[in-house]
C-alpha positions in Angstrom: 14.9 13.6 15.3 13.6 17.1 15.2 11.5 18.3 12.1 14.0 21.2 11.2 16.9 18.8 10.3 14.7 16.8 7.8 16.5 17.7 4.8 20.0 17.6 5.9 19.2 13.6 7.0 17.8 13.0 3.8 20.9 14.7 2.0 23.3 12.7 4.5 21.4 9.2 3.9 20.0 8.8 7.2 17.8 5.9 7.2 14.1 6.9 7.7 10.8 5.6 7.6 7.7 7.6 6.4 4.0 7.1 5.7 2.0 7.7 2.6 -1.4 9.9 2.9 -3.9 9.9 -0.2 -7.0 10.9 1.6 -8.4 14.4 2.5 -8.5 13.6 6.4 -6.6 16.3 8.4 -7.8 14.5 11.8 -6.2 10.9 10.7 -3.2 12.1 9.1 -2.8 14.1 12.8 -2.9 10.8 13.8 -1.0 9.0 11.8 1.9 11.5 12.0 1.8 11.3 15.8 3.0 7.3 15.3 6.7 7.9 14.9 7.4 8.2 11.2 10.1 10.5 9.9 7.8 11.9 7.7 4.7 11.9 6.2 4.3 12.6 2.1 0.8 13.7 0.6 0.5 12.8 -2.6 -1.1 15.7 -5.0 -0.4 13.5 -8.1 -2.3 10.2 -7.5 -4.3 11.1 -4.5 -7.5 12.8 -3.2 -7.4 16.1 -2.3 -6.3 19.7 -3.6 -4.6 22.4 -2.3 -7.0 23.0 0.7 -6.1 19.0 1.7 -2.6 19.7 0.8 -2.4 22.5 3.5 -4.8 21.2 5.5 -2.8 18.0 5.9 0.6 19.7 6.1 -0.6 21.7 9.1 -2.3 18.2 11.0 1.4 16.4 10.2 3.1 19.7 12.1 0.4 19.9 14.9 1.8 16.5 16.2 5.7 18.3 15.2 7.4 14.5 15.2 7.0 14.1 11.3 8.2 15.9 8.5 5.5 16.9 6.0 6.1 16.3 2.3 4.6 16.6 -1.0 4.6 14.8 -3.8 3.5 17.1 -6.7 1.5 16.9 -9.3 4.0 17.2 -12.2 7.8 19.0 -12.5 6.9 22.8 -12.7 7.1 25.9 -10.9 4.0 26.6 -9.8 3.1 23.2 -7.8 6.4 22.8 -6.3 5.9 26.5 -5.0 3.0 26.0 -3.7 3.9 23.4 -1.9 6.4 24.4 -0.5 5.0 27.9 0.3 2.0 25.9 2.5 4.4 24.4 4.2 6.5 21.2 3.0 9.8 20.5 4.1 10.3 18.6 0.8 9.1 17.6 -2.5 8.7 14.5 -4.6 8.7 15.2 -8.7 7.3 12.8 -10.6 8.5 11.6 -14.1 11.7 13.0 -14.1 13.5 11.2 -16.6 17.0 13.5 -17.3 19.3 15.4 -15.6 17.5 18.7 -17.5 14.4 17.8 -15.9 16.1 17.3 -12.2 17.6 20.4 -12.6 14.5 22.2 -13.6 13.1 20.7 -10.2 15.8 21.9 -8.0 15.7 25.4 -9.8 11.7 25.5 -8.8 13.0 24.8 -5.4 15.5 27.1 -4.3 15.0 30.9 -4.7 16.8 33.3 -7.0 20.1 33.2 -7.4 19.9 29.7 -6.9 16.8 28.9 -8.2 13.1 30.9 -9.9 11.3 30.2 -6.5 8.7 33.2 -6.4 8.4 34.4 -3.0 5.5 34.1 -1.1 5.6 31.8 2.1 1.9 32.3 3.7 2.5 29.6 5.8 6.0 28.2 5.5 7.3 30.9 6.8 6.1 30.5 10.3 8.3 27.2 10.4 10.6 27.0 7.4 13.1 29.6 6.9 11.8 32.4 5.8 15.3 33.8 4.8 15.9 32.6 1.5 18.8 31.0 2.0 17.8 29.2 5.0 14.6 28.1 3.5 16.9 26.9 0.4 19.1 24.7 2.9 15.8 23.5 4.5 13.4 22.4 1.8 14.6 18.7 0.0 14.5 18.5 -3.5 13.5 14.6 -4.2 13.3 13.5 -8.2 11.6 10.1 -9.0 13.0 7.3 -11.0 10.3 5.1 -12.8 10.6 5.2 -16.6 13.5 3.5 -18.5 14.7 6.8 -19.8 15.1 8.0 -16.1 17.0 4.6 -15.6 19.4 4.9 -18.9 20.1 8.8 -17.1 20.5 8.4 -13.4 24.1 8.8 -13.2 23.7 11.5 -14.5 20.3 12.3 -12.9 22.1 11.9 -9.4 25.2 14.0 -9.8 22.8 16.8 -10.6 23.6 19.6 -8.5 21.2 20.2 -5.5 19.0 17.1 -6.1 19.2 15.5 -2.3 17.6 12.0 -3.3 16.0 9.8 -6.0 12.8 8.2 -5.1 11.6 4.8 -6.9 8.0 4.7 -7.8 7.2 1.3 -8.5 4.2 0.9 -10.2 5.4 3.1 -13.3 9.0 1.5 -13.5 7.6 -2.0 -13.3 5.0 -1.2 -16.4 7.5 0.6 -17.5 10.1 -2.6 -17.6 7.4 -3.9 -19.4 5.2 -5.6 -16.5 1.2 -6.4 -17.3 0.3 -5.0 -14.2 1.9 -2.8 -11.3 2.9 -5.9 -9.5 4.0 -7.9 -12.2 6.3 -10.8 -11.3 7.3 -11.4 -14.7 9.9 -8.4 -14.7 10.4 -8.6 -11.2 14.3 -10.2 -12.2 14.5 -6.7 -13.9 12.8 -5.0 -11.2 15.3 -5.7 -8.8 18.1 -5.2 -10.9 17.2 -1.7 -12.0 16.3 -0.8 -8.3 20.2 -1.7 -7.5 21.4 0.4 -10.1 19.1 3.1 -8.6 20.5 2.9 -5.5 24.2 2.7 -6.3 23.8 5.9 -8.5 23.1 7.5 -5.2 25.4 6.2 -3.3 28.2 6.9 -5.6 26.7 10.5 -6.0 26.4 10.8 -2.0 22.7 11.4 -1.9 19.3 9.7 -0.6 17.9 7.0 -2.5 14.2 6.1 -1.3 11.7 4.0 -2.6 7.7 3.4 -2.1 7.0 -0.1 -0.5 3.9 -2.5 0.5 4.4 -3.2 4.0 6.8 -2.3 7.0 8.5 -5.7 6.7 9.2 -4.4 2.6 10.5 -1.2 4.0 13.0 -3.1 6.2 14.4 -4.5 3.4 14.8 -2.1 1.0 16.1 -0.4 4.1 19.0 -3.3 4.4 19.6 -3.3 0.6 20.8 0.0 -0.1 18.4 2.5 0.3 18.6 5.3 2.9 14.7 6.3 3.2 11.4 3.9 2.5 7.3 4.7 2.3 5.2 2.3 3.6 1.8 1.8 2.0 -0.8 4.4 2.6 -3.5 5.6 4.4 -6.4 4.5 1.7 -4.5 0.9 1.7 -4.6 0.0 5.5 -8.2 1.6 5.8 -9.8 -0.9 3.3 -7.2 -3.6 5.1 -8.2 -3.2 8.6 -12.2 -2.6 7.8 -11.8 -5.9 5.8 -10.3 -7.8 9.2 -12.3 -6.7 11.3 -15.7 -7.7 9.2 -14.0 -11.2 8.8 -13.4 -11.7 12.2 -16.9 -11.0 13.1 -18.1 -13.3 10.8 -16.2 -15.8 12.2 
């Protein structure tokens, strides 16, 4: 694939793989984006790093040019999903969106005026995204998450809304919020599963992307096989602590 048709695959439900990067570490995420993923998301809610990591990552993901670079943001508004996208990222992530208001407040802070409230000022995106408004607009993927049962109760609704490209799972939050002890909690997995196929058949029947965040390449490839067009796998902070932990048990024999 070629980084400049990122959003259109994600708004035509190509299936992709990408990789999840919480750390500040512009020389491994280089690396990591050189590996063959689709894309590559930085997560600015949960992870570790600001705006300097934010940019510095988005510009190691495009050194290698075979990944997309995304963001997740910190929270639905203007100003982070600007920022963003202005240092670069060929889509966005918004967390907690839990009606078809709030997805359309997302895609408005996407897109600039008419189509949007997008305040123009692409200090870096320009030099690969756009910078014409309206190509940047048809560029840059607007992706809402689903993890709250109010965001379940409204994703028909959520998906139909006008210029959102795909709905993105998160987990953790929709297992606790299905009422699981823990993130992982196999006592709602039965409703876990069930709410992740009504998920993905909202976006089907709407004609957009439907990705979700998952454990492990061999999770990916199912989710990949049961309906949805895009999957995360893991992150960067997760196989780290993994392969540091393998290797000092194999010395030890």
């Amino acid at each position: 694939m070629t980084v400049e048709n990122f959003a259109a695959r994600i708004r035509a439900r190509e299936p992709m793989t990408g990789y999840w990067v919480v750390l500040d570490n512009p020389v491994g995420t280089e690396r990591i984006a050189g590996q063959g993923w689709d894309y590559v998301c930085v997560d600015a809610q949960h992870g570790l790093l600001d705006y300097k990591g934010i940019l510095g990552s988005l510009t190691a993901i495009d050194a290698r040019g075979t990944a997309a670079g995304m963001v997740r943001v910190p929270a639905n508004d203007p100003f982070w999903i600007g920022q963003s996208l202005d240092a670069g990222a060929r889509g966005v992530i918004v967390p907690m969106v839990n009606t078809a208001e709030q997805a359309a407040a997302a895609v408005s802070a996407c897109r600039y005026p008419p189509h949007g409230v997008r305040s123009y000022g692409p200090m870096r995106s320009m030099l690969r995204i756009g910078p014409a408004p309206a190509l940047a607009d048809r560029e840059v993927a607007c992706i809402v998450m689903i993890e709250t049962r109010e965001a379940l109760a409204n994703v028909t609704e959520i998906c139909a809304t006008d210029g959102v490209d795909a709905v993105y799972i998160g987990p953790s939050d929709l297992t606790i919020a299905l009422g699981g002890a823990t993130s992982t909690d196999p006592a709602v997995s039965e409703e876990f599963e069930a709410a992740l196929a009504v998920v993905a058949e909202a976006a089907r029947a709407a004609g957009i992307g439907a990705g979700i965040h998952t454990p492990s390449g061999e999770a990916a490839a199912r989710r990949l096989a049961r309906g949805f067009s895009f999957a995360t796998v893991a992150c960067d902070l997760n196989h780290l602590e993994q392969a540091a932990a393998a290797h000092l048990a194999a010395a030890r024999g």
